[in-house]
C-alpha positions as CSV (number, residue, x, y, z in Angstrom):
1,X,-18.7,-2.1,26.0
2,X,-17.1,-3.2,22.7
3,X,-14.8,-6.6,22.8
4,X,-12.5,-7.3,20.0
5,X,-14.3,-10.1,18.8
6,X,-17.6,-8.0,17.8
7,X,-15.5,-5.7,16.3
8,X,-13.3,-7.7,13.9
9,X,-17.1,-9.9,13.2
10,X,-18.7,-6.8,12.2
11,X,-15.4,-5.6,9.9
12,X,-16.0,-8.8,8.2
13,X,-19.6,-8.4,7.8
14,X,-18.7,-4.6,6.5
15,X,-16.4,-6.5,3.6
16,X,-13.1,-6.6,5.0
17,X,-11.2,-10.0,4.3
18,X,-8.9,-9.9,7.2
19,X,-8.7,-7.1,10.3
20,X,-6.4,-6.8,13.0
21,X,-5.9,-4.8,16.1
22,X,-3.2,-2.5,17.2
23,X,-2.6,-0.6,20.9
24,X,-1.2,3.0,20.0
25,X,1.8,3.0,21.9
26,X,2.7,0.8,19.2
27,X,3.4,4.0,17.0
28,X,5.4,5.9,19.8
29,X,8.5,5.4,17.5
30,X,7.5,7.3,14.4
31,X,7.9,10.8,14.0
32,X,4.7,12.8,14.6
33,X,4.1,13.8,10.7
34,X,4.2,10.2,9.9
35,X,2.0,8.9,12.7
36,X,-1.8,8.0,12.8
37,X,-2.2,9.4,16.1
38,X,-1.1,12.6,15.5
39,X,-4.7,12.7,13.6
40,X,-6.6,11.4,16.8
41,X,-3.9,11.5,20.0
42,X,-7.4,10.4,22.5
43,X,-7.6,7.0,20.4
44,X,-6.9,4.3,22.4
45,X,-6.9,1.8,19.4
46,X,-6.2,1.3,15.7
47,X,-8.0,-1.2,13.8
48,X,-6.9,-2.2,10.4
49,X,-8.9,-3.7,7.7
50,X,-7.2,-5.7,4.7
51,X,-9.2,-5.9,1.5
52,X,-8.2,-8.7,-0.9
53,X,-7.1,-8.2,-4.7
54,X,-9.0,-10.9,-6.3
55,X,-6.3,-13.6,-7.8
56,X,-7.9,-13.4,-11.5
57,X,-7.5,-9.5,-12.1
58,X,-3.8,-10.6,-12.8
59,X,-5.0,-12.6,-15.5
60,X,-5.5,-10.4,-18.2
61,X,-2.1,-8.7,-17.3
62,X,-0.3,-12.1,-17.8
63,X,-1.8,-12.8,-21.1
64,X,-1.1,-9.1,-21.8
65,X,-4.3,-8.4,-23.3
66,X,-6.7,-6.6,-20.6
67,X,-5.0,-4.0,-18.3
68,X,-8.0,-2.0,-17.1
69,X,-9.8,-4.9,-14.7
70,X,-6.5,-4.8,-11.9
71,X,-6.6,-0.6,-11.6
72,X,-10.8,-0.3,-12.0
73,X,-12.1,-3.4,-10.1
74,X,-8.5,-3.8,-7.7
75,X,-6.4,-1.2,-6.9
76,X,-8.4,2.2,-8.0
77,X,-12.3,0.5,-6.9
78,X,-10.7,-0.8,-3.8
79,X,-9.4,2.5,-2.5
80,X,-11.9,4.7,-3.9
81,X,-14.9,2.6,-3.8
82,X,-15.2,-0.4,-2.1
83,X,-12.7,0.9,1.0
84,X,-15.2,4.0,1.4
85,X,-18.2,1.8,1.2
86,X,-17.7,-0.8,4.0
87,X,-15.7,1.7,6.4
88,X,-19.2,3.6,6.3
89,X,-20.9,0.2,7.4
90,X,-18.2,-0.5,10.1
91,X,-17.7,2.5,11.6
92,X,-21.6,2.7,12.7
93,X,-21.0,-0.3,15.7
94,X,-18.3,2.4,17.6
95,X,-20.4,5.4,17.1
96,X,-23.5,3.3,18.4
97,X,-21.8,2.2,21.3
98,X,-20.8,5.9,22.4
99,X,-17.3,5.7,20.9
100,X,-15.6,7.6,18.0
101,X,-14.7,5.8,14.6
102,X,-11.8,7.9,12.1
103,X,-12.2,6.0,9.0
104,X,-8.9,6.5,6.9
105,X,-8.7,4.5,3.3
106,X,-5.6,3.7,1.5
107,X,-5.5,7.1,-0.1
108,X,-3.6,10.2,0.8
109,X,-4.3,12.8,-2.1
110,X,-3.7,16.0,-0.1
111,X,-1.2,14.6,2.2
112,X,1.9,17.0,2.9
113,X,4.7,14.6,1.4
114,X,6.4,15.7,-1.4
115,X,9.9,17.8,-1.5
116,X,10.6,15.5,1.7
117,X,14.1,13.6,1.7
118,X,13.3,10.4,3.6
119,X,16.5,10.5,4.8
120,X,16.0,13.7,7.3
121,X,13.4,12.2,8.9
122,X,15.3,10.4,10.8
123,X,13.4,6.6,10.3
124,X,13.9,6.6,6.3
125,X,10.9,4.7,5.8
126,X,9.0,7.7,3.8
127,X,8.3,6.7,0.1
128,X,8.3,10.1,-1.1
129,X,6.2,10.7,-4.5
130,X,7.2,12.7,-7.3
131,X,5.5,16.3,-7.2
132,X,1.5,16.0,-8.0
133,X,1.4,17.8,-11.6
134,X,4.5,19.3,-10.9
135,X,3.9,21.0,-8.1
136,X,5.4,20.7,-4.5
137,X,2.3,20.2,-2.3
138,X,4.4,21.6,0.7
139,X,2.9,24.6,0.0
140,X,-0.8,24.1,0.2
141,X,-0.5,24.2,4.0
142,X,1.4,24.7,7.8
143,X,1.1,23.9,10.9
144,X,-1.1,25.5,13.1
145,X,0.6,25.3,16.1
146,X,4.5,25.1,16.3
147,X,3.6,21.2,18.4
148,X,1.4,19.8,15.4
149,X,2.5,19.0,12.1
150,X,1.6,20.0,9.1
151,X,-1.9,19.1,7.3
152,X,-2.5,16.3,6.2
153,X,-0.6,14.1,7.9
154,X,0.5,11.0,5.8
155,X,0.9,7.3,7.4
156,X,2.0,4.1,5.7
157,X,-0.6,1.1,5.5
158,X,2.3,-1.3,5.6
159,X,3.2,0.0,9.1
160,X,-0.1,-0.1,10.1
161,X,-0.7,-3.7,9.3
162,X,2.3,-4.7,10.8
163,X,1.4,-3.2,14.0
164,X,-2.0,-5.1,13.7
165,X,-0.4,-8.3,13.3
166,X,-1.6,-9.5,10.5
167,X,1.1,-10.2,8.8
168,X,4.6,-8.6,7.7
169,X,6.9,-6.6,4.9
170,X,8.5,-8.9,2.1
171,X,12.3,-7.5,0.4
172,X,10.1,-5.5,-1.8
173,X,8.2,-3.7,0.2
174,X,5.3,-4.5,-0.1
175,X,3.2,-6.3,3.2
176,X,2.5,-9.9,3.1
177,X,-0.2,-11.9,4.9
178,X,-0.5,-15.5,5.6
179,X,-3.8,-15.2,3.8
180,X,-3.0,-13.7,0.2
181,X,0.6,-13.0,0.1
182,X,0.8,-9.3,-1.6
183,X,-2.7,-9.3,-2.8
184,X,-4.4,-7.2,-0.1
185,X,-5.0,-3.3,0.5
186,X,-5.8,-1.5,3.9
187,X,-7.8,0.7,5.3
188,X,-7.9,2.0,9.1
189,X,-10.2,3.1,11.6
190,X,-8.9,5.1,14.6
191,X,-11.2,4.6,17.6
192,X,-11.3,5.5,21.4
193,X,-12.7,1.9,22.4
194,X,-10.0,-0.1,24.5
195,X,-10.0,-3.0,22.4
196,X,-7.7,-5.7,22.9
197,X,-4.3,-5.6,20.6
198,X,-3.3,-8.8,18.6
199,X,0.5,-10.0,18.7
200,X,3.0,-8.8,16.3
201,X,3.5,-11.5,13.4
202,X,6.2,-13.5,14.0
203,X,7.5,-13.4,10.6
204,X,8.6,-16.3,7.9
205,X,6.6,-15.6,4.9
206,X,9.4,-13.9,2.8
207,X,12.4,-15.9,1.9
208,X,14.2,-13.6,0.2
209,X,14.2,-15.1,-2.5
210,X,14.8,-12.3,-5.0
211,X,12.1,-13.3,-7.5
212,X,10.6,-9.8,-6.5
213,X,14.3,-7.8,-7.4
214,X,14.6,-10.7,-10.8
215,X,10.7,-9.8,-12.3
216,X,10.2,-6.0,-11.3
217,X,10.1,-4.4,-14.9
218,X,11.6,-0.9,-14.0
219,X,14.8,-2.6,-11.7
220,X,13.1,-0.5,-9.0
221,X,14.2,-2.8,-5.9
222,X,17.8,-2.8,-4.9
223,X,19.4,-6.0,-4.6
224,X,21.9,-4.7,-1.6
225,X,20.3,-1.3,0.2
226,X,18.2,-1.5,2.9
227,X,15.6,0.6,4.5
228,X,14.9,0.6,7.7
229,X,12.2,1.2,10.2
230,X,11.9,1.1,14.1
231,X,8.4,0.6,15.3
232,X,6.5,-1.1,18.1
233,X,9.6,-1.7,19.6
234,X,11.6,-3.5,17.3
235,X,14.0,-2.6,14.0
236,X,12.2,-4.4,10.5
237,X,13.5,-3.7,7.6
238,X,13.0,-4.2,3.5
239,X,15.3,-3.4,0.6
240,X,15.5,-0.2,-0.8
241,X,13.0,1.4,-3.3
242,X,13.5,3.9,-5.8
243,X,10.3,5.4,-6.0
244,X,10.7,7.1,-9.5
245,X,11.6,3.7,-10.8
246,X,9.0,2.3,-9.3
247,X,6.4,4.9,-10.4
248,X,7.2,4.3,-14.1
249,X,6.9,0.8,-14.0
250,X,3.9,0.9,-12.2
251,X,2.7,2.4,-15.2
252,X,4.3,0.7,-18.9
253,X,7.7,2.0,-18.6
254,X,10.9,0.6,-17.5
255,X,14.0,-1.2,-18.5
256,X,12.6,-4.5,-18.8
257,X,9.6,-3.5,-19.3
258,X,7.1,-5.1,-22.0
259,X,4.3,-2.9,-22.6
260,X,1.6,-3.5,-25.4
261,X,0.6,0.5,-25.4
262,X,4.1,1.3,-26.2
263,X,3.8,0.8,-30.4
264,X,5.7,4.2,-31.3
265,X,9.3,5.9,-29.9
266,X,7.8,8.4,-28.8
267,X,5.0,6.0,-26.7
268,X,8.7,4.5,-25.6
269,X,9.2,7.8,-24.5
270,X,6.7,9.0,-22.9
271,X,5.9,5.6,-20.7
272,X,9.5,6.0,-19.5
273,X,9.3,9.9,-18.0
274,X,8.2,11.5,-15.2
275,X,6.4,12.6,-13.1
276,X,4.4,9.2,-13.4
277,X,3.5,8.7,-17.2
278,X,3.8,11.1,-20.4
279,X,1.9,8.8,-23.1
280,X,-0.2,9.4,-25.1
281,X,-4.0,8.6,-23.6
282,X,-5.5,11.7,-21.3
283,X,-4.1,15.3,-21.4
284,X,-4.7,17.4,-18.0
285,X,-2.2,20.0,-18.7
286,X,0.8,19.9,-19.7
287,X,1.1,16.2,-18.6
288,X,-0.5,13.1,-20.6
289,X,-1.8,10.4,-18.3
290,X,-2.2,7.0,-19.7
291,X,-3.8,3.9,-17.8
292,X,-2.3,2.7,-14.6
293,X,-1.0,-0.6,-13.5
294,X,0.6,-1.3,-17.2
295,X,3.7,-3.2,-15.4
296,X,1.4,-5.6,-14.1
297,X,3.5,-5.3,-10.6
298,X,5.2,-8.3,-12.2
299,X,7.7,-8.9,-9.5
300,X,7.0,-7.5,-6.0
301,X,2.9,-9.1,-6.3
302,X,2.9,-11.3,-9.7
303,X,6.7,-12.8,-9.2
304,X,5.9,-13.0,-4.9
305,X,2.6,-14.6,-5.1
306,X,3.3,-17.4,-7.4
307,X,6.4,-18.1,-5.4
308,X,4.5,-17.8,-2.0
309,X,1.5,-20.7,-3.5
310,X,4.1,-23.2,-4.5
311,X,5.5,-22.8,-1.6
312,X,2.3,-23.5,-0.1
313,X,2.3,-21.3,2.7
314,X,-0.8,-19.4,2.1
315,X,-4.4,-20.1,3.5
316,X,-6.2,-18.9,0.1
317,X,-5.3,-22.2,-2.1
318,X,-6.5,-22.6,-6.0
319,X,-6.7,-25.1,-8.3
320,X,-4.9,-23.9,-10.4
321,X,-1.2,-22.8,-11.0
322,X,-0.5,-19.3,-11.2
323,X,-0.2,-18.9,-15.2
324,X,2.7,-17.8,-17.0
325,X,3.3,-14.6,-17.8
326,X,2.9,-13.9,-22.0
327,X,5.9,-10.8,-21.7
């Protein structure tokens, strides 16, 4: 039998930074297409594994001359490498034992999202993504009975951590942890090993400051709207995101956005369109894709984690200040 203390050893072992552990009833409040039980409803736990963003990938964003380390060695490698890689490792202790592991990583690219208004579903949590290449991905599949939704389900990693305990959801959105502030990914393993559930985070790490709202390039937070989520019995909530904002800023554009790729009007242009970027770099049809993580997410990670260290409330310290940004 399986305790919660080999497991979380052996997610560290696998190259997880933190892990938690979550009971499913935890989840009973979200709707089923939204829910990671709905993908394994015999699991009698959820185990969530947070992968660190290394503090010096931000670097060469804030000195505005080296954009490809954060997306290849951070937020790309994490999700479609390094996530992969140790869930393979860690999964092999439940399926040893006589129990079944669902690795899921941070990555939903057939997931049965867009067209949705978030606001139907009844919990307006959904970040809804602009159509992949244009296309509504609605159609690509239904349910196969009329008690199951739709394939593949999607799930937010934010919700999941929170469940976990490990830490909790800042005004921006984005999850926070007493370890690296905003600098973490997840991944998640659905199991049907009883393990035992750690609390819910008590909260205190966001301030609400508004350094997040102040630095975000594309103005993508609201300073007033909130959304709102009820889960594991209790109401959290974050301010409002406009994901199209969001999605261009992520990526050069945006109204305060300071982008050293932009050097023509029509590079203005095309950073500042959707879906995602038009610029000038890759052509896959009809749409130009240029690199990723151009706006450096200078306020809800940059902007967050510098204000998180001098407050000094998180474990991973440095000798260093954060560094100014050069835009």
């Amino acid at each position: 039998m399986l305790t919660s203390t080999q497991v979380k050893t052996h997610a560290l072992n696998s190259g997880a930074n933190i892990v938690g552990i979550a009971s499913p009833d935890r989840f009973a409040e979200l709707p089923a297409r939204f829910n990671p039980m709905s993908a394994f409803p015999e699991a009698k736990s959820v185990v969530v594994l947070g992968f660190r963003l290394l503090r010096g990938l931000y670097r060469g964003m804030r000195a505005g001359t080296m954009y490809a380390s954060f997306s290849m060695m951070g937020y790309a490698g994490t999700k479609w490498v390094f996530q992969p890689v140790a869930l393979w490792k860690f999964c092999n202790i439940f399926e040893d034992a006589g129990y079944e592991a669902s690795p899921i990583t941070d990555n939903f690219p057939w997931s049965n999202l867009d067209g949705i208004n978030p606001d139907e579903m009844g919990q307006e949590f959904i970040d809804v993504n602009p159509n992949y290449f244009g296309k509504d991905s609605s159609q690509y599949s239904k349910p196969v009975d009329p008690n199951r939704p739709a394939p593949d389900i999607y799930f937010q990693m934010r919700l999941a951590a929170y469940c976990a305990g490990l830490g909790e959801i800042g005004d921006s959105g984005v999850f926070l942890t007493p370890e690296y502030g905003p600098r973490q990914m997840f991944a998640v393993v659905l199991t049907d090993a009883e393990l035992e559930p750690d609390p819910i985070f008590p909260g205190g790490l966001c301030d609400h400051c508004g350094k997040c709202i102040q630095e975000c390039p594309a103005c993508a937070i609201s300073p007033t709207e909130k959304q709102t989520v009820k889960i594991a019995g209790r109401t959290i909530s974050w301010n409002k995101l406009d994901f199209a904002k969001c999605s261009i800023g992520y990526h050069g554009g945006g109204e305060k956005s300071c982008n050293p790729f932009i050097t023509s009007e029509a590079d203005e242009v095309g950073f500042n369109q959707q879906p995602y970027t038009k610029a000038r770099t890759y052509k896959l049809g009809p749409i130009y894709w240029s690199g990723r993580a151009l706006g450096g997410m200078k306020g809800c990670h940059q902007a967050c984690m510098a204000h998180l260290e001098e407050r000094g409330v998180l474990k991973n310290k440095f000798h260093v200040k954060f560094g100014d940004s050069q835009c």
